[in-house]
C-alpha positions as CSV (number, residue, x, y, z in Angstrom):
1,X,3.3,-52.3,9.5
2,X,5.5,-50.8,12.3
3,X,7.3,-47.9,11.6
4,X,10.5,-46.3,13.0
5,X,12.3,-43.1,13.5
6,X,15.1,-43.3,10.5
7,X,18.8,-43.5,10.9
8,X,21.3,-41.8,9.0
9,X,20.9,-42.1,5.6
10,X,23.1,-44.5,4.5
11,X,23.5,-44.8,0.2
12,X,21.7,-41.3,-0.3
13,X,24.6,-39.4,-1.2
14,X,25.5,-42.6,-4.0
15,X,25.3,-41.2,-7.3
16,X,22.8,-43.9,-8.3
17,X,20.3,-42.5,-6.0
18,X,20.8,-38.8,-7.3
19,X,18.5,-37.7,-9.8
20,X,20.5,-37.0,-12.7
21,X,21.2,-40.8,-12.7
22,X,18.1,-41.7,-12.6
23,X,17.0,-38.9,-14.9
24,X,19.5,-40.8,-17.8
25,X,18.5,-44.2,-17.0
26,X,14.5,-43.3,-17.6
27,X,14.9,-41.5,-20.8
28,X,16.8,-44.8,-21.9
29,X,13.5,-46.9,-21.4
30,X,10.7,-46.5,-24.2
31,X,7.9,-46.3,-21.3
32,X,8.8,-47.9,-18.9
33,X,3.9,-50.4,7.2
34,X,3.5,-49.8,23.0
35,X,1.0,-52.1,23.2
36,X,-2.0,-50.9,24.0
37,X,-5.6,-51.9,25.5
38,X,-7.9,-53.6,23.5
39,X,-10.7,-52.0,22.2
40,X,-14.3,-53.9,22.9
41,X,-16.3,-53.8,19.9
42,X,-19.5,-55.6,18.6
43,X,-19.3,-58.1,15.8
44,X,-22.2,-56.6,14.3
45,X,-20.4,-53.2,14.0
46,X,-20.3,-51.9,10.2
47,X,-17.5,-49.7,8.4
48,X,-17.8,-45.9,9.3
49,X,-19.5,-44.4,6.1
50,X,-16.6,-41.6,4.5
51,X,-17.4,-37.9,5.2
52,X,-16.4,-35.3,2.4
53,X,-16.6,-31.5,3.7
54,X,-17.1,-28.7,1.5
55,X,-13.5,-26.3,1.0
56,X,-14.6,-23.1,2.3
57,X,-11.9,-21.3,1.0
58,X,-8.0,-22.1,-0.4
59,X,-5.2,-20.6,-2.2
60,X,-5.9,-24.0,-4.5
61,X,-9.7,-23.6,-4.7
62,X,-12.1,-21.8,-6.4
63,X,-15.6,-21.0,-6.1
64,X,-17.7,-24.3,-7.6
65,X,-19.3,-23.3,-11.0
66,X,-21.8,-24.9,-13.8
67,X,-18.8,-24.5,-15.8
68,X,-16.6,-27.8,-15.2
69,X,-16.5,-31.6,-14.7
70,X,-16.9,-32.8,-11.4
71,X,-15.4,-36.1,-10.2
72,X,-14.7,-37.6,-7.3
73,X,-11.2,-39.6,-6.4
74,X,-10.6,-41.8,-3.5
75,X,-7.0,-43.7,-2.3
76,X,-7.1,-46.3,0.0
77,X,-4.5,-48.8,1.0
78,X,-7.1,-51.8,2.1
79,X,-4.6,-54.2,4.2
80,X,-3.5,-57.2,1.6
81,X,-5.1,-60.3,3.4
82,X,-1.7,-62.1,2.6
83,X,-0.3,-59.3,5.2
84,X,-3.3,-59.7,8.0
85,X,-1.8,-62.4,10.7
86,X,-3.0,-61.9,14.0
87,X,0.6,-61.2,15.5
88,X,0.5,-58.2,13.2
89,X,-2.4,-57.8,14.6
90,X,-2.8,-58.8,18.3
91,X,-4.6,-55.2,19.4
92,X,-7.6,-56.3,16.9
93,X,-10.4,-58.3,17.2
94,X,-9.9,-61.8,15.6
95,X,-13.3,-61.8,14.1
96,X,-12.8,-59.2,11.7
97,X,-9.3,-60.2,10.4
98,X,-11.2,-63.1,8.8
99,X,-11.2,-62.5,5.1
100,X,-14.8,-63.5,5.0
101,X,-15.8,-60.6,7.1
102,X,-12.8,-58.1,5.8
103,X,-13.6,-58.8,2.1
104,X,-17.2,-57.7,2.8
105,X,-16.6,-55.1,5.2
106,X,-13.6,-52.8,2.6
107,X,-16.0,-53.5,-0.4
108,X,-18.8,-51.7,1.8
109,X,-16.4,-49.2,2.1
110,X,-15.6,-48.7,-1.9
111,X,-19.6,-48.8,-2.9
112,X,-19.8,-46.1,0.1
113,X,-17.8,-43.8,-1.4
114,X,-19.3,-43.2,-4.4
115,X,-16.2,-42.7,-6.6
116,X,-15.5,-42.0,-9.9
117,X,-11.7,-43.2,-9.5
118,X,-10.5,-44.8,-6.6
119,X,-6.8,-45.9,-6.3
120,X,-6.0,-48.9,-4.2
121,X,-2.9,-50.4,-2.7
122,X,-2.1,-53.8,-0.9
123,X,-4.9,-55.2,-3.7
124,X,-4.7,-59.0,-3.4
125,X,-7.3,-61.7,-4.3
126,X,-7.9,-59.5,-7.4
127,X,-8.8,-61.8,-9.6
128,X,-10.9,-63.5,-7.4
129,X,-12.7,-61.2,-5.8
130,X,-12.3,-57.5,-6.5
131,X,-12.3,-57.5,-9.8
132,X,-15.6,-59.0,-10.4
133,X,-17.5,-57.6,-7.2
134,X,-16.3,-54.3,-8.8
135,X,-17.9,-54.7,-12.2
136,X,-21.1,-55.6,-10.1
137,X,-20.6,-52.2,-8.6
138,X,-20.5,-50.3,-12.2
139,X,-16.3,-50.2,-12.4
140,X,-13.7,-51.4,-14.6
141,X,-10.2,-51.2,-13.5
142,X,-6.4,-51.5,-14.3
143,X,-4.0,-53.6,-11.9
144,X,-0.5,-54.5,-11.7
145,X,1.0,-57.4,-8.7
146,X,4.1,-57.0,-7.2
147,X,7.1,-58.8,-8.7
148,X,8.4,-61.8,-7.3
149,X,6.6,-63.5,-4.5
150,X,4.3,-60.9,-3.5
151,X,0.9,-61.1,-4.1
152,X,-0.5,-57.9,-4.1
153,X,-0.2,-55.0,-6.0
154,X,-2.0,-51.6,-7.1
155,X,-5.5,-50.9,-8.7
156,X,-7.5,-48.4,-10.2
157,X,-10.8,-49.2,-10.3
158,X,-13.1,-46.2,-12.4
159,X,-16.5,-45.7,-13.4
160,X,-16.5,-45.9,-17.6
161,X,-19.4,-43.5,-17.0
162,X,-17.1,-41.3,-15.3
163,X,-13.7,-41.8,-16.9
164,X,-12.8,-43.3,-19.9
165,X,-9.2,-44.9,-19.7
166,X,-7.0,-44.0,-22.5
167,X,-3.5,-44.5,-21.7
168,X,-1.6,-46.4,-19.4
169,X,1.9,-47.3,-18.1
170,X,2.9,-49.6,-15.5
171,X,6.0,-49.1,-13.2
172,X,8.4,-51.4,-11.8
173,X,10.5,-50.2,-9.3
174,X,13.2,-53.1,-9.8
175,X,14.0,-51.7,-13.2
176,X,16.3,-49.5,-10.7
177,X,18.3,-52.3,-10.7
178,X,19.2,-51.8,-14.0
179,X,20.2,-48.3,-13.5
180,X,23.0,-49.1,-11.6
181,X,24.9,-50.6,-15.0
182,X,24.3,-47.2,-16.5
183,X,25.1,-45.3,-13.8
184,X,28.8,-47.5,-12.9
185,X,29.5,-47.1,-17.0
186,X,29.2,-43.5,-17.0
187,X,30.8,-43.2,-13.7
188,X,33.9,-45.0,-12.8
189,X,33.7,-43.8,-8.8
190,X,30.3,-45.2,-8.6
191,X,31.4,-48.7,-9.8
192,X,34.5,-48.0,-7.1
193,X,31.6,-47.2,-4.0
194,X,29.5,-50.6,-5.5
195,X,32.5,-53.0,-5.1
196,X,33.2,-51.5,-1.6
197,X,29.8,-51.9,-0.3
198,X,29.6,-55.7,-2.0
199,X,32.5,-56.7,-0.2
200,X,30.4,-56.2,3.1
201,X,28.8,-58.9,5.2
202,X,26.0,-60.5,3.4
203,X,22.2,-60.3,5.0
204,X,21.5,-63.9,6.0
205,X,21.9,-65.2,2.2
206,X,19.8,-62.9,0.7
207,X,21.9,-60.9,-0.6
208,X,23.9,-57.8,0.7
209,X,22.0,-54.8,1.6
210,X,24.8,-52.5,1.1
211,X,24.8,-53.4,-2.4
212,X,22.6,-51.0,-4.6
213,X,21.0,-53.9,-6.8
214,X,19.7,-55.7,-3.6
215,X,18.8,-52.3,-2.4
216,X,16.7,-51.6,-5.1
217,X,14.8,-54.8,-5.8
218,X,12.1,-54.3,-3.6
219,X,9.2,-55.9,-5.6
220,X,7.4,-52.5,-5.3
221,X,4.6,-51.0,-8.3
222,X,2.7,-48.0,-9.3
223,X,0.2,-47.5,-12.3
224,X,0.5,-43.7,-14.8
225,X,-3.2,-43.8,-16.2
226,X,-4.9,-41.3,-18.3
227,X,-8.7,-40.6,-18.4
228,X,-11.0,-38.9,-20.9
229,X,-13.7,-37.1,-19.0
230,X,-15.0,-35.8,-21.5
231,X,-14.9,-34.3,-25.0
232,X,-15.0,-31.0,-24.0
233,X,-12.5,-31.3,-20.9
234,X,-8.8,-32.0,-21.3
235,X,-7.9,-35.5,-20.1
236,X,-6.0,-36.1,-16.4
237,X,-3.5,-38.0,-15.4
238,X,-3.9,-40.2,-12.2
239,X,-0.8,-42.2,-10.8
240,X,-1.3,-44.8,-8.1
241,X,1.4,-46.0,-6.1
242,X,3.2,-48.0,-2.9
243,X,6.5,-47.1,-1.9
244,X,8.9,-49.3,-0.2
245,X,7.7,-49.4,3.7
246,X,11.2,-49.7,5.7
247,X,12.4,-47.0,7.3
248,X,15.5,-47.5,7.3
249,X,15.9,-47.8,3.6
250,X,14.9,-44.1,3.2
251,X,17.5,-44.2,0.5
252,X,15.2,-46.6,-1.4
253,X,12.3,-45.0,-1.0
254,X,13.7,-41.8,-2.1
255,X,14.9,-43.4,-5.2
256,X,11.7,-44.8,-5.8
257,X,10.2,-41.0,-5.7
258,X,12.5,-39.7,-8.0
259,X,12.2,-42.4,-10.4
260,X,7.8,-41.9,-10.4
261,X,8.2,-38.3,-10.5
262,X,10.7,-38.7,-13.6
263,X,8.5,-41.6,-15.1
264,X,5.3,-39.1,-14.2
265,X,6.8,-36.1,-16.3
266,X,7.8,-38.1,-19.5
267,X,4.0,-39.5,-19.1
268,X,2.2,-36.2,-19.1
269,X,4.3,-35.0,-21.8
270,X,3.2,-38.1,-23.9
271,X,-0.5,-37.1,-23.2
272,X,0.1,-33.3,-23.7
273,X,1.4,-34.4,-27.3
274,X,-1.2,-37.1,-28.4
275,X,-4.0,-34.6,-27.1
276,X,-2.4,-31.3,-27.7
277,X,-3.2,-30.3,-23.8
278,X,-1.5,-30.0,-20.6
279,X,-3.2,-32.6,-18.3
280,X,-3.7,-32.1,-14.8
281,X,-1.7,-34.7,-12.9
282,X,-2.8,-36.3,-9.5
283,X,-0.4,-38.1,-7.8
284,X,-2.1,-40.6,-5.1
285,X,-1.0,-43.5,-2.7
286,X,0.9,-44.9,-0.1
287,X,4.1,-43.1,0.5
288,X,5.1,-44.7,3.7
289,X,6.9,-41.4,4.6
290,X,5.5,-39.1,6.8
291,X,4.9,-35.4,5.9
292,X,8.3,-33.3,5.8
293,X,10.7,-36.4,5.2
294,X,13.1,-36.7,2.4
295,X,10.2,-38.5,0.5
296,X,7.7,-35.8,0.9
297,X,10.2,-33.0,0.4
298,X,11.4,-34.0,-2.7
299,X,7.8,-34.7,-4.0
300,X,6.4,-30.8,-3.2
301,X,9.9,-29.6,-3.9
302,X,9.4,-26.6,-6.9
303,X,13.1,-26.8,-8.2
304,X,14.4,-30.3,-8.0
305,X,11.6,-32.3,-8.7
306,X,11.0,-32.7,-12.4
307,X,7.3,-32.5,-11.8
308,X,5.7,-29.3,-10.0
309,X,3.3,-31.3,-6.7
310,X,1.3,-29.9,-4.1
311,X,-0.3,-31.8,-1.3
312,X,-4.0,-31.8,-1.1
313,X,-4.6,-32.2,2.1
314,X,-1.4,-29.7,3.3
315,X,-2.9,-26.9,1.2
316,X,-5.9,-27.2,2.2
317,X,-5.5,-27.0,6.6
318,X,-2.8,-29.2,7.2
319,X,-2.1,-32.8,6.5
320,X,-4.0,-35.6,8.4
321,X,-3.4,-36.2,12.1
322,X,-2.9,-40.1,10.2
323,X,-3.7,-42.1,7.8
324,X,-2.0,-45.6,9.7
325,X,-3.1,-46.3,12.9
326,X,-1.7,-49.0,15.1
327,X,0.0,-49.3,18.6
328,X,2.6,-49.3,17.5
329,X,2.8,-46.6,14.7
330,X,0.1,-44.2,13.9
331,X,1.2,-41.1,11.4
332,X,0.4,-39.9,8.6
333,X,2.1,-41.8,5.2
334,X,-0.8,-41.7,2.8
335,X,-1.5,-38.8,0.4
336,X,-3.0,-37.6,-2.9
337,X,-0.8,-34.9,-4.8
338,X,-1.8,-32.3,-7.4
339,X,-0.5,-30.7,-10.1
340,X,0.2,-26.6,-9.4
341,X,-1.6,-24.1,-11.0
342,X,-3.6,-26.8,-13.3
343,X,-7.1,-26.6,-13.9
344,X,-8.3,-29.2,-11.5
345,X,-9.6,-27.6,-8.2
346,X,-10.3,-29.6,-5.3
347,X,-14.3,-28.8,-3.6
348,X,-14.6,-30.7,-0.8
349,X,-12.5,-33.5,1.2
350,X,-12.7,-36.7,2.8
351,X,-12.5,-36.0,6.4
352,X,-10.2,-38.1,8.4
353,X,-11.1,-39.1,12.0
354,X,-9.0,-37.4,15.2
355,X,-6.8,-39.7,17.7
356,X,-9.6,-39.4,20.2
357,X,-12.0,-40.3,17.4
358,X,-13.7,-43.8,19.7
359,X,-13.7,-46.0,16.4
360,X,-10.1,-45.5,16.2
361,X,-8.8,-45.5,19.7
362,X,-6.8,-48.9,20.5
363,X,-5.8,-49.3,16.6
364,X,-6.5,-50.7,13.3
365,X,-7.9,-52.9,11.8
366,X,-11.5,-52.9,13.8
367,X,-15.1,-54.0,13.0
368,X,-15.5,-50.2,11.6
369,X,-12.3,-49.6,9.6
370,X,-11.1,-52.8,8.2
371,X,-7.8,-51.8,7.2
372,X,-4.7,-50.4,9.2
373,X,-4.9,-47.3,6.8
374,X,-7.6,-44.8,6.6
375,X,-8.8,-43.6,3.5
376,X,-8.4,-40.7,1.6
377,X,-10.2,-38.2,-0.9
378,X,-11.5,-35.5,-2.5
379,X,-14.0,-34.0,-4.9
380,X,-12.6,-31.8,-7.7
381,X,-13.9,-29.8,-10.5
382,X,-12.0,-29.8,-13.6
383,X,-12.3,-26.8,-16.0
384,X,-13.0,-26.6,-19.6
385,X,-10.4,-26.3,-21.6
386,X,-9.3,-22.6,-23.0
């Protein structure tokens, strides 16, 4: 929940976290979050209804036609009730961190948004809940939960109308771990840096955080999906993810990117073959980088990256003010990423309130945004194929 400035970087330069590495180790595998006033609010506020404005004009987007599919995609990282404590939380009011009153007020949200596809993160209580109050609402869905202890995960929840759901992949970010045998067999100085950095102080019995296989077991998941819109439309590709939160681990997180972005590519290239097309590729979640970090550069980097990535919202007047807004962090870490020079063109965004925005001053959660995140979207129009 509270982020930092980062420190120096640590493992980056280790060969593990280098792409190349990881690069080997993915073509091994057959598919592999100042005090500040408190706001006063009324109980009976409700959740601020989403706002999508028209793209005038973009070097990404084109002129709407009769001549395509239009669909509409929404990410959202909804606050994992397991995560909502009110010493996270001590700027908002206690009423609507109750699940009661959360669970009600973010599926308010979702119907509001009128999506065709929307990608979730920090989805707990899935079962039990979402999933079901979902199918009420005219959506199936595809989930994954966080390894170990955790108990949330991410979701795609789409509208069989809409989308039909033809492949999908599931990532685990602790098979990293793994990569670290391949990497210290194939590199004899890499095994040499890994039983320097074990011989460090342990963290607290947990393990030694200077040692790449602690490092990388951070529990964290993402989803590769492909939808059919239609027969006479090539299918997309729509990955949903969460990235590691701690700053400081920017060495993890960067790993994490590389290894989606390499997972991503051997993906579309199974749905380019199966369907003799080249999908267009959106790329959405919770990054928990903020826009220009090593993160984000590598993701809209045209050369090293194995997949070519815009950002949406950066191509289209700038990247949101925020997405995470809290006293004691608010920047921007969410985002949705296309595919360059693809055939799906973006019409119209969701529109993302401004620091002096009333409903938002004093932080997040509130009685009119019921997670710490804001949400984020777009209309797009996909083209027929050639």
């Amino acid at each position: 929940m509270v982020r930092s400035a980062s420190p120096p970087l640590r493992l980056l330069l280790h060969p593990l976290f280098q792409f190349p590495a990881l690069e080997q180790f993915v073509q091994s595998q057959p598919s592999l979050v100042c005090r500040s006033h408190k706001r006063k609010m009324s109980a009976m506020a409700q959740p601020i209804p989403g706002k999508f404005v028209p793209l005038e004009s973009s070097q990404h987007t084109e002129e709407s036609s009769s001549d395509g599919f239009k669909f509409r995609l929404v990410s959202y990282n909804i606050l994992a009730q397991v995560y909502v404590k009110s010493a996270y939380f001590p700027h908002s009011p206690s009423s609507c961190l109750k699940w009661k009153a959360r669970s009600q007020a973010v599926l308010t949200e979702l119907r509001n948004f009128s999506a065709d596809i929307l990608c979730i993160q920090e989805l707990d209580e899935y079962e039990s809940f979402y999933k079901k109050n979902m199918e009420t609402l005219g959506y199936s869905s595809a989930y994954i939960q966080r390894t170990g202890e955790k108990r949330d995960g991410c979701g795609i929840f789409y509208k069989p109308s809409s989308a039909e759901l033809i492949l999908k992949e599931e990532i685990h970010y602790n098979d990293l771990v793994n990569s670290v045998d391949i990497a210290e067999k194939g590199n004899n100085s890499t095994a040499e840096t890994c039983t320097v950095l074990a011989e460090k102080k342990s963290n607290g019995g947990h393990g030694d955080p200077n040692d790449p296989r602690v490092r990388l077991k951070r529990n964290c998941v993402g989803l590769l999906t492909a939808f059919k819109l239609s027969d006479s439309y090539p299918p997309i590709v729509v990955a949903n993810t969460h990235i590691y939160w701690d700053p400081d681990w920017i060495d993890v997180k960067l790993a994490q990117a590389k290894y989606l972005l390499s997972r991503l590519s051997q993906f579309r290239e199974h749905v380019s073959s199966k369907f003799s097309c080249i999908p267009p590729v959106i790329v959405a979640g919770d990054f928990n980088s903020t826009p220009g970090d090593e993160v984000y550069s590598y993701i809209v980097s045209s050369g090293e990256a194995p997949i070519k990535l815009y950002s949406l919202y950066a191509a289209n007047g700038g990247e949101p003010p925020f997405t995470n807004c809290t006293p004691d962090f608010t920047g921007t870490l969410d985002y949705i990423f296309l595919s360059d020079g693809s055939r799906l063109k973006p019409l119209s965004l969701l529109d993302i309130p401004g620091p002096d925005s009333t409903d938002v001053i004093g932080g997040l959660p509130n009685h009119q945004h019921p997670s710490d995140h804001l949400p984020i979207g777009a209309d797009f129009n996909v083209l027929r194929t050639a």
